[in-house]
MIDREN-974921 format. One line per 10 residues: their letters; for each residue x, y, z of N, C-alpha, C, O. Coordinates in steps of 0.05 Angstrom, whole numbers. Example, Ala and Ser with C-alpha at 12.3 -4.5 7.8 and 13.67 -1.06 7.14 Angstrom:
! residues 2
AS = 264,-114,156,246,-90,156,264,-66,156,285,-66,169 ~ 257,-45,142,273,-21,143,258,1,157,268,23,161
END
This chain:
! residues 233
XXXXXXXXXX = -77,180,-359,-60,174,-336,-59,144,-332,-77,128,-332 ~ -35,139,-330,-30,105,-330,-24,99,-298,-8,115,-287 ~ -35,77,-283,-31,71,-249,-24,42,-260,-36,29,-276 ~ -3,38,-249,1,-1,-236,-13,4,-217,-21,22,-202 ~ -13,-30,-222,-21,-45,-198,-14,-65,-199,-20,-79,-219 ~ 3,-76,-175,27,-84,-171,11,-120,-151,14,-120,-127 ~ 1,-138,-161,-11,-153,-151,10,-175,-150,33,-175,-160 ~ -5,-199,-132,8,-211,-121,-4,-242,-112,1,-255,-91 ~ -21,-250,-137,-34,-271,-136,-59,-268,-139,-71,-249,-150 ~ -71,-291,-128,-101,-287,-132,-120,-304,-101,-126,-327,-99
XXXXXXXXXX = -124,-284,-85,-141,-304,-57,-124,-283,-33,-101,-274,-35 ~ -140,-281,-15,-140,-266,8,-105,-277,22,-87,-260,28 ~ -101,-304,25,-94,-317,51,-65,-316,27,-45,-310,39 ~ -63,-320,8,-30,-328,-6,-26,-314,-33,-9,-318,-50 ~ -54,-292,-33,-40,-274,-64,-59,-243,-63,-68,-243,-40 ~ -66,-227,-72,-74,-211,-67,-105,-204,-63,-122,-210,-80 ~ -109,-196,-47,-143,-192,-46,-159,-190,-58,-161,-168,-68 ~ -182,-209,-65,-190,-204,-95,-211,-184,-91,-215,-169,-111 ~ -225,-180,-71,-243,-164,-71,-230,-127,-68,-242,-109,-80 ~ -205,-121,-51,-184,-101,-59,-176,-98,-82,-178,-75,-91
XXXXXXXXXX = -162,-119,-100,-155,-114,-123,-178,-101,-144,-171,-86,-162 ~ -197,-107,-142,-223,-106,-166,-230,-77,-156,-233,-60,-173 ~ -232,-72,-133,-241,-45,-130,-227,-29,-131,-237,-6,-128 ~ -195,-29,-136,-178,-8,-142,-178,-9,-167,-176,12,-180 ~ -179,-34,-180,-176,-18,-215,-207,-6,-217,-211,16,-229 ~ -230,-22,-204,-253,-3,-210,-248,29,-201,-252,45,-219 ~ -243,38,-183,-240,67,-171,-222,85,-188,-226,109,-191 ~ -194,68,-204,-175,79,-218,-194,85,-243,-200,108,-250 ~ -204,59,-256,-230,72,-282,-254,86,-279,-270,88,-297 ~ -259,99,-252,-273,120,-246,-266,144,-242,-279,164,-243
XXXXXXXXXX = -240,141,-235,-226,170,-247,-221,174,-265,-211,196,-267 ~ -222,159,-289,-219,161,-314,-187,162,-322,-178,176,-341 ~ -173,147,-305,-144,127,-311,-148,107,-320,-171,98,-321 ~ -122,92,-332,-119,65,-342,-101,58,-324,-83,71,-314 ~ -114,20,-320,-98,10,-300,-75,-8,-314,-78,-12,-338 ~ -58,-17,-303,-31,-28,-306,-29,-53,-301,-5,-53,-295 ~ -35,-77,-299,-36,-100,-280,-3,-103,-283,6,-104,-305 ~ 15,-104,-259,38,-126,-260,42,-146,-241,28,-144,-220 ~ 61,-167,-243,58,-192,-218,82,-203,-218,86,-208,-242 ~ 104,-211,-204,124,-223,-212,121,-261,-220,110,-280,-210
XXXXXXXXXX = 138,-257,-246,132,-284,-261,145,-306,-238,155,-326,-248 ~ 146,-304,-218,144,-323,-194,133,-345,-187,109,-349,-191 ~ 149,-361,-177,134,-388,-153,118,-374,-132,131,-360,-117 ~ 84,-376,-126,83,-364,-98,102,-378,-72,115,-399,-74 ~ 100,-365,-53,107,-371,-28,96,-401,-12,111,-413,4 ~ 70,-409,-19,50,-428,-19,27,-424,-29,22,-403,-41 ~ 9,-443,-25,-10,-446,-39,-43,-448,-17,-53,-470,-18 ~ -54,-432,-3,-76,-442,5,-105,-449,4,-120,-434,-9 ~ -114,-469,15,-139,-474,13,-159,-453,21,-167,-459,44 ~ -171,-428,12,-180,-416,23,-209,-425,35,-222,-405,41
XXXXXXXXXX = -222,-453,40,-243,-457,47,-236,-468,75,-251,-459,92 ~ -217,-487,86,-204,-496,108,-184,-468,122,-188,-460,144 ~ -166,-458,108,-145,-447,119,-120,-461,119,-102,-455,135 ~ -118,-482,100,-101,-512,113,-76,-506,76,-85,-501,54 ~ -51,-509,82,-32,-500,58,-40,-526,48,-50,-545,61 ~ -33,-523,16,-36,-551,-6,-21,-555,-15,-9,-537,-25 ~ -11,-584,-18,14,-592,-23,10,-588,-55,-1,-606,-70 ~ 22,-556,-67,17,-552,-97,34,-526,-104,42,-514,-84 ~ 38,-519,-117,61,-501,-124,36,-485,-155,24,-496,-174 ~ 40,-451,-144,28,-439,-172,51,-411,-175,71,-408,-160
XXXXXXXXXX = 43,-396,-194,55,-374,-203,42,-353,-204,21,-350,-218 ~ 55,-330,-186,38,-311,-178,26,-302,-203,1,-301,-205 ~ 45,-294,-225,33,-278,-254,10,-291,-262,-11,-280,-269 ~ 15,-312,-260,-7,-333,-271,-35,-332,-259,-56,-330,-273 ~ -34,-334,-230,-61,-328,-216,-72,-302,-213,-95,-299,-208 ~ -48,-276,-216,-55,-253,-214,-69,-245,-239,-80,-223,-241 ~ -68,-262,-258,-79,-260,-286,-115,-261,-287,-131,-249,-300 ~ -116,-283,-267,-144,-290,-257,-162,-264,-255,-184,-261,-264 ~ -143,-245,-240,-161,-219,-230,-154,-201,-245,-165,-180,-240 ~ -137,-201,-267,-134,-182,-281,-146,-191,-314,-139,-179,-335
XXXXXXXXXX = -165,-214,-313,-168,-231,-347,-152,-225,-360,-156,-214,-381 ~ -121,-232,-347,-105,-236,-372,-85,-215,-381,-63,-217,-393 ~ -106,-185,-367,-87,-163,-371,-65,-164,-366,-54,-152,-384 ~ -49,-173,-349,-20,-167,-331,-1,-168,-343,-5,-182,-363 ~ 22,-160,-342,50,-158,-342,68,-168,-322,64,-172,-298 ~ 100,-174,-341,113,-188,-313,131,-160,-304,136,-139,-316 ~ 135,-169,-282,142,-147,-269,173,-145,-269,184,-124,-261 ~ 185,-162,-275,209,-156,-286,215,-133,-313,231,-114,-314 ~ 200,-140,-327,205,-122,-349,192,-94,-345,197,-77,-362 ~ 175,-87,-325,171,-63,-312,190,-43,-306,213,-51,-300
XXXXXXXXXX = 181,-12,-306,198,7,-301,184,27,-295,159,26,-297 ~ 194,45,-288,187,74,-272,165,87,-299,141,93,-299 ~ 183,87,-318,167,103,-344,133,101,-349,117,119,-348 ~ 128,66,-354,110,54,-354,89,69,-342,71,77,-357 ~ 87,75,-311,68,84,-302,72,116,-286,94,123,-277 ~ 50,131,-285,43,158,-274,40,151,-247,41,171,-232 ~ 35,126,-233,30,124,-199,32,93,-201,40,80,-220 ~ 25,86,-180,26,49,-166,14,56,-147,14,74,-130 ~ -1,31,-153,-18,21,-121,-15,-7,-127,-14,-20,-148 ~ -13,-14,-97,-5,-47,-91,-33,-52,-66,-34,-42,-44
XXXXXXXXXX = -45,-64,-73,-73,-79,-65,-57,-95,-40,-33,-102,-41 ~ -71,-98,-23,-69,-125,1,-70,-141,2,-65,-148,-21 ~ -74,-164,17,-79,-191,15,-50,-206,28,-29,-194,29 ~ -52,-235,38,-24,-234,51,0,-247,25,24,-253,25 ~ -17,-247,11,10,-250,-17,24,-225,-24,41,-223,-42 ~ 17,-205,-8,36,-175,-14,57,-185,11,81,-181,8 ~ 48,-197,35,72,-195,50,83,-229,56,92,-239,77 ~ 80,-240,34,86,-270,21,111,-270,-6,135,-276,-11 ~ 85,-257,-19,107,-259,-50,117,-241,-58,136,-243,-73 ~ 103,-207,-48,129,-187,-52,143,-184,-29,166,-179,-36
XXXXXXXXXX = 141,-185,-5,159,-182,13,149,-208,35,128,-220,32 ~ 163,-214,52,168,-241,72,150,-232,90,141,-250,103 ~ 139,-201,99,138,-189,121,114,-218,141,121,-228,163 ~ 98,-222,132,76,-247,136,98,-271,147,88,-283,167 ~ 118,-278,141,136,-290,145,164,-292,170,170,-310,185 ~ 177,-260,166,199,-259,180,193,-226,200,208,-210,211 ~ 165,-228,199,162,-197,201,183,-171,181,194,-173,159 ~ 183,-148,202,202,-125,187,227,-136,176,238,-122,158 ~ 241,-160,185,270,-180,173,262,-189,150,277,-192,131 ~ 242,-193,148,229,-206,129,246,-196,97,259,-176,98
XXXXXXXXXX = 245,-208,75,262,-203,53,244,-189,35,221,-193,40 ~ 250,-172,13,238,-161,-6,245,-173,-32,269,-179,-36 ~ 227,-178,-50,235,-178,-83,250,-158,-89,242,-134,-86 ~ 276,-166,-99,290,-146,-117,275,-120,-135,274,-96,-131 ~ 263,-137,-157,247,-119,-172,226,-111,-159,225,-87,-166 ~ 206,-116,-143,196,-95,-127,201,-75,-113,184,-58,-108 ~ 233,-75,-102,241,-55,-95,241,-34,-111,233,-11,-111 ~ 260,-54,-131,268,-27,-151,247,-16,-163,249,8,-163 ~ 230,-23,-171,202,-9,-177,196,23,-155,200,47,-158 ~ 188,9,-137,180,36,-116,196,49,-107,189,72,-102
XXXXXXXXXX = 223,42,-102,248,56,-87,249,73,-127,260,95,-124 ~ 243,70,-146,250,85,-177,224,107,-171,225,132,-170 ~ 204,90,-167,180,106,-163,186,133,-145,194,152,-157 ~ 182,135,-126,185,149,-98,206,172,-105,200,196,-106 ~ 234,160,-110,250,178,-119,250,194,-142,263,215,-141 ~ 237,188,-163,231,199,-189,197,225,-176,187,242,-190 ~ 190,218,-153,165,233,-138,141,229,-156,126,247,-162 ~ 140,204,-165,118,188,-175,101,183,-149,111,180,-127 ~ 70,183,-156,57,177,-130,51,139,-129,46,127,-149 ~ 54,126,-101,59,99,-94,30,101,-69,25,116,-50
XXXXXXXXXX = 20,82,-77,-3,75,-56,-2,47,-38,1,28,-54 ~ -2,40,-16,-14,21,-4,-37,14,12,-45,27,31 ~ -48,-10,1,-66,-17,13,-67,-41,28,-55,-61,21 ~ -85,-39,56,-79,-63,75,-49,-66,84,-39,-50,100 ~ -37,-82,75,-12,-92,80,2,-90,62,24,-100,66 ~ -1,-75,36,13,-59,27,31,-38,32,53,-36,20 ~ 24,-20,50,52,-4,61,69,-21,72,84,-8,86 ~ 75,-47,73,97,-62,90,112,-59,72,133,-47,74 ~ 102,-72,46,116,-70,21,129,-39,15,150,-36,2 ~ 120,-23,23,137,12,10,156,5,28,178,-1,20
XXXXXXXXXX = 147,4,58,164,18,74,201,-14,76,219,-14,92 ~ 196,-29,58,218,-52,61,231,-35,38,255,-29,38 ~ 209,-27,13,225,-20,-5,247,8,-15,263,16,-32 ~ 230,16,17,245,43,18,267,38,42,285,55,41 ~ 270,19,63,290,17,88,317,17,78,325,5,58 ~ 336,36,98,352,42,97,359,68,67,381,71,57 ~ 341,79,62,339,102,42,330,129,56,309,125,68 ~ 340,153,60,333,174,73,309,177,63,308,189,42 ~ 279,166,77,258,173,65,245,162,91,249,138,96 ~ 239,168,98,211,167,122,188,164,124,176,173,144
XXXXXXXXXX = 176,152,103,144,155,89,123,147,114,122,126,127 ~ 105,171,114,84,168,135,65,145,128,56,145,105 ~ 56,120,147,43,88,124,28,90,149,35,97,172 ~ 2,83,138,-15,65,167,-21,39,150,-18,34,126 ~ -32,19,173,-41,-6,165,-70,-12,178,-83,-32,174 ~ -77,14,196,-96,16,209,-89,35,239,-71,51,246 ~ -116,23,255,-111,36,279,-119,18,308,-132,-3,308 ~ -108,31,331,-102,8,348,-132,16,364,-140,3,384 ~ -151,43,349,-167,52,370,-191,37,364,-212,47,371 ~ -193,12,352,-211,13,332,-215,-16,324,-199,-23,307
XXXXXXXXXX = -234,-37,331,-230,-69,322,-209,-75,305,-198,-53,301 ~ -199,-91,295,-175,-104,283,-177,-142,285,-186,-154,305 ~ -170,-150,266,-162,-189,266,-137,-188,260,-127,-207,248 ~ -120,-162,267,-93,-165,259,-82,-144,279,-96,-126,286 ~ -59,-148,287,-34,-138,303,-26,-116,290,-5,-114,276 ~ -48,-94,296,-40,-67,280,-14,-56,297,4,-48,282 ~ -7,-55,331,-6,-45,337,32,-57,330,49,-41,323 ~ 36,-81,333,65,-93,328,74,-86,302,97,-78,300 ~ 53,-88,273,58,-82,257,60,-48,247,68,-43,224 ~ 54,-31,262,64,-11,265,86,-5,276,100,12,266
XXXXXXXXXX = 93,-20,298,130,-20,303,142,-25,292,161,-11,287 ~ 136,-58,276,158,-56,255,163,-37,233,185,-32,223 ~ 133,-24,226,146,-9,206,165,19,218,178,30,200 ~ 167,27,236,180,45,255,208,34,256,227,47,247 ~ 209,13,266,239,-4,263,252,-5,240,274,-15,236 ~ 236,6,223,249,-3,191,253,26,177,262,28,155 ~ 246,47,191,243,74,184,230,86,176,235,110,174 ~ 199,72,167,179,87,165,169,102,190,185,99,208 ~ 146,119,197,135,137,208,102,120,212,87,129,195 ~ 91,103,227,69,86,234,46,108,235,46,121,256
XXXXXXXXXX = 28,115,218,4,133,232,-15,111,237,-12,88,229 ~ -37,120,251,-58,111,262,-85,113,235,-80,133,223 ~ -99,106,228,-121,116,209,-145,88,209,-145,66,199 ~ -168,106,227,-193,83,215,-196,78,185,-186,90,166 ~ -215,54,184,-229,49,148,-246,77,145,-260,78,125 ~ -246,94,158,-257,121,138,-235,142,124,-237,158,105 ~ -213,135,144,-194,147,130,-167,140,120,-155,122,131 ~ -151,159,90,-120,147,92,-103,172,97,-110,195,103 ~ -82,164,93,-56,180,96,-46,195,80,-46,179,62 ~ -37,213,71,-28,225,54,0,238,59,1,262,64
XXXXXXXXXX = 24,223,57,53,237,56,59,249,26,68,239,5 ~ 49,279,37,48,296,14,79,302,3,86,307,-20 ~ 94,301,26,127,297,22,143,277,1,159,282,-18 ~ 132,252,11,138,227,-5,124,222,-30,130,206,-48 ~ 101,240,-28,75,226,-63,73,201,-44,82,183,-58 ~ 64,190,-18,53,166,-18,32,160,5,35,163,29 ~ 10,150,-7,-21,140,-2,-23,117,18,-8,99,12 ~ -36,114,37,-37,89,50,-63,84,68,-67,102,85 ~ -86,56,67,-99,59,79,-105,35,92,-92,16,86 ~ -123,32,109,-124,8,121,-135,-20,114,-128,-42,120
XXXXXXXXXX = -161,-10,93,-177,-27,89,-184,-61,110,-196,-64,132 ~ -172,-78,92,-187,-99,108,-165,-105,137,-168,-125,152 ~ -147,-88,140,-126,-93,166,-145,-90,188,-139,-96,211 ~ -178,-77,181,-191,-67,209,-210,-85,206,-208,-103,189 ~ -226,-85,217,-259,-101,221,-272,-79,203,-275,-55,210 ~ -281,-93,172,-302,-68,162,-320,-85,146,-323,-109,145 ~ -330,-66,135,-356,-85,117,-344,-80,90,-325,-64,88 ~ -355,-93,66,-339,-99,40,-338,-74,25,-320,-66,10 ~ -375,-54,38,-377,-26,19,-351,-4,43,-341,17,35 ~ -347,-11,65,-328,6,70,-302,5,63,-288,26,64
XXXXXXXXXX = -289,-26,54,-271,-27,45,-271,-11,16,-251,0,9 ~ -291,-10,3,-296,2,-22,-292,24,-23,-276,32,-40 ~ -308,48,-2,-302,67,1,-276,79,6,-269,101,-3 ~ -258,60,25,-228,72,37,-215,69,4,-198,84,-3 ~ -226,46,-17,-200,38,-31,-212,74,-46,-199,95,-42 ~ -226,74,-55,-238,89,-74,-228,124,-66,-223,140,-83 ~ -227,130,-33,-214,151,-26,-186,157,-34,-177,178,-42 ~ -168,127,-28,-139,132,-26,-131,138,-59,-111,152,-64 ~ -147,127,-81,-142,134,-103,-146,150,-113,-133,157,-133 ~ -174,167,-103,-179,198,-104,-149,204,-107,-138,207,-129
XXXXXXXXXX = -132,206,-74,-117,224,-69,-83,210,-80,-61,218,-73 ~ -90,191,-94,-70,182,-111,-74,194,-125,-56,211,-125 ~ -91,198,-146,-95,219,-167,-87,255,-166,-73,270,-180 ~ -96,256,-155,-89,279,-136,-62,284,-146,-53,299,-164 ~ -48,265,-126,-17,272,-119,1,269,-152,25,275,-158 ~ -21,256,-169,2,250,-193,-5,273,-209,13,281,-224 ~ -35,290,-208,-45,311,-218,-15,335,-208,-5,353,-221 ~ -10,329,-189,9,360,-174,34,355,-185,50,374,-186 ~ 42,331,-194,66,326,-201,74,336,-236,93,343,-250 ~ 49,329,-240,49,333,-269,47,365,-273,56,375,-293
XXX = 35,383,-251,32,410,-252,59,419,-250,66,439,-262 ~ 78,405,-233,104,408,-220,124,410,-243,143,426,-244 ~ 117,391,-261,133,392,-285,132,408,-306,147,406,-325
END
């Protein structure tokens, strides 16, 4: 079974989570899949200092740094396609809603990568299973707006600590036509309709082994969903 993973730099604040990313390909090689690395051969959005918080006057390339967390494995994501992989998961971090989509930026107006769309909007419709993590469902649900598809996404829950605006960022994704659920770091989502996964991880206040645990659930039930598909066929 082959999974992308659909990354987006390298560092919490301007490319994908490094501590998210490592534990989804670890969880995917514990189910005994092979992981996918892809990244678009891109300019990031910016560049930050992650020890200040302060942008650096410096210009990198997402593929390039996403390479960092993948040693090298990755692919550009242009030359990506539906075939390639049995599921996708797209890791967190605010370079998912930077360099694949603006959402960090313009909120739900916010712009999408072309080829990221087409990736998941190929995915979804072909009933390939698509995962998000953290701030990853922003990314499905841009890639799916304005498509008769309604995909149930959380980014977390409002019942429950947060360092992020679960509750706005659940509107937007409502505004955009997704379906907002609620879900603590013990649990994710499962739109058994759509084939698509979504969990909160670091969108809530958790500790690093609970982030571990949520990533390691949602890919359980990523697996899962690509297991039923393949039965389907």
């Amino acid at each position: 079974m082959r999974i992308g993973v659909l990354l987006a730099g390298s560092g919490v604040y301007d490319g994908s989570a490094i501590q998210e990313a490592v534990f989804t390909l670890l969880a995917i090689e514990e189910c005994g899949a092979k992981a996918i690395c892809i990244a678009p051969n891109e300019e990031q959005y910016h560049v930050i200092n992650h020890l200040t918080g302060e942008e650096l006057p410096e210009k990198r390339n997402v593929l390039i740094e996403s390479a960092r967390i993948a040693r090298g494995a990755v692919g550009d994501l242009a030359e990506a396609t539906m075939d390639d992989f049995d599921a996708l998961v797209i890791p967190g971090g605010f370079g998912a809603a930077k360099n694949l989509n603006q959402w960090a930026i313009s909120g739900p107006e916010g712009a999408i990568k072309a080829d990221v769309k087409r990736l998941i909007l190929n995915m979804v419709k072909a009933g390939k299973p698509v995962a998000g993590l953290c701030m990853g469902p922003t990314v499905i649900a841009k890639a799916l707006e304005g498509e008769d598809i309604n995909a149930s996404l959380t980014v977390g829950t409002t019942e429950a600590p947060s360092p992020y605006d679960i509750e706005g960022i659940s509107n937007g994704l409502n505004d955009i036509g997704a379906l907002a659920t609620m879900a603590t770091i013990e649990e994710v989502i499962v739109d058994h309709t759509n084939k698509i996964v979504s969990a909160p991880c670091y969108m809530m206040e958790a500790s690093i082994q609970e982030v571990r645990e949520n990533i390691a659930m949602a890919i359980i039930e990523l697996i899962k969903l690509t297991q039923e598909e393949e039965q389907e066929a």
